[in-house]
C-alpha positions in Angstrom: 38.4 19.9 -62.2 41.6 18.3 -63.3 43.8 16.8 -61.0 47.9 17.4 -60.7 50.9 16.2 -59.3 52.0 18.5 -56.4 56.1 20.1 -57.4 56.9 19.7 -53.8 56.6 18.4 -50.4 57.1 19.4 -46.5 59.6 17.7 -45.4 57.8 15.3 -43.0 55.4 14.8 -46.5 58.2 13.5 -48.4 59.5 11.4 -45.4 56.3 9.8 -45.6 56.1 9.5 -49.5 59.7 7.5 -48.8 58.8 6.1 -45.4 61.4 7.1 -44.2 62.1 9.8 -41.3 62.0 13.4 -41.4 65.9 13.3 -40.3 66.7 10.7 -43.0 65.5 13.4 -45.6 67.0 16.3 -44.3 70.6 14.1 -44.0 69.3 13.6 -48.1 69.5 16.9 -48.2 72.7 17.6 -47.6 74.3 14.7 -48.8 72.6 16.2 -52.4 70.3 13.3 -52.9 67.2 14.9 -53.2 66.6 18.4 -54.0 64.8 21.1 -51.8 64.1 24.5 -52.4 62.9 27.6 -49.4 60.5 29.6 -49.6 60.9 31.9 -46.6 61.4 29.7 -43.7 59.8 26.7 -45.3 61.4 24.1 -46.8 59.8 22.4 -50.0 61.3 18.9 -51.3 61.1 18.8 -55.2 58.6 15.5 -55.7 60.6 15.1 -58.9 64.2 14.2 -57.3 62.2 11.8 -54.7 61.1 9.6 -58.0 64.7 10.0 -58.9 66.5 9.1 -55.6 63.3 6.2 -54.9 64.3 4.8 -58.7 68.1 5.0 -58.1 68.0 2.3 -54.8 68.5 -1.5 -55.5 66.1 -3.9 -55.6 65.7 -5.8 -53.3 66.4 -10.0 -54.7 67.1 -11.6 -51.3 63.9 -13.0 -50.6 65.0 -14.4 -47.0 62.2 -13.7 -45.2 63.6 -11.0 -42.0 62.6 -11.2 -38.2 62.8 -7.7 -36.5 65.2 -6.1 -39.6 67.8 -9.4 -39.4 67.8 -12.3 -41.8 66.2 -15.2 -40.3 68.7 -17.1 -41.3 71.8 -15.5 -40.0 73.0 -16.5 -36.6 73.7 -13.4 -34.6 77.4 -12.2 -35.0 77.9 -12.6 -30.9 76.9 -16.2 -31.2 79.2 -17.3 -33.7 82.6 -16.8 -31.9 81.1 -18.3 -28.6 82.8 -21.5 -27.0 80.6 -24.0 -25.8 
């Protein structure tokens, strides 16, 4: 039985396809990055404008390695103007 590439994806599929959440896609949505498509009350995100939207984001060259989302490097923005 051949296999095939599914057209589209629930919403919280294609969150999880971008891990990302489910209100990160639908603000995609809106904003026109990716494209979604209902089908009575469903909503169905085309798998072909995830590839697209996943292709169009930077890549990522700063290989500073990151401590809870920050830079390890980077003092903190509330220590720097701090008298001693």
């Amino acid at each position: 039985m051949p296999t095939f590439e599914p057209l589209a994806l629930s919403p919280r599929d294609a969150a999880d396809c971008l891990s990302v959440s489910k209100r990160t896609v639908s603000n995609l949505i809106a904003a026109g990055k990716i494209e979604a498509r209902k089908n009575g009350t469903r909503t169905l995100v085309d798998v072909a404008s995830l590839k697209r939207y996943y292709a169009s984001l930077p890549l990522k060259i700063d290989h500073a390695p990151l401590v809870f989302g920050r830079r390890a490097h980077v003092v903190p923005c509330s220590r720097r103007n701090t008298r001693q």
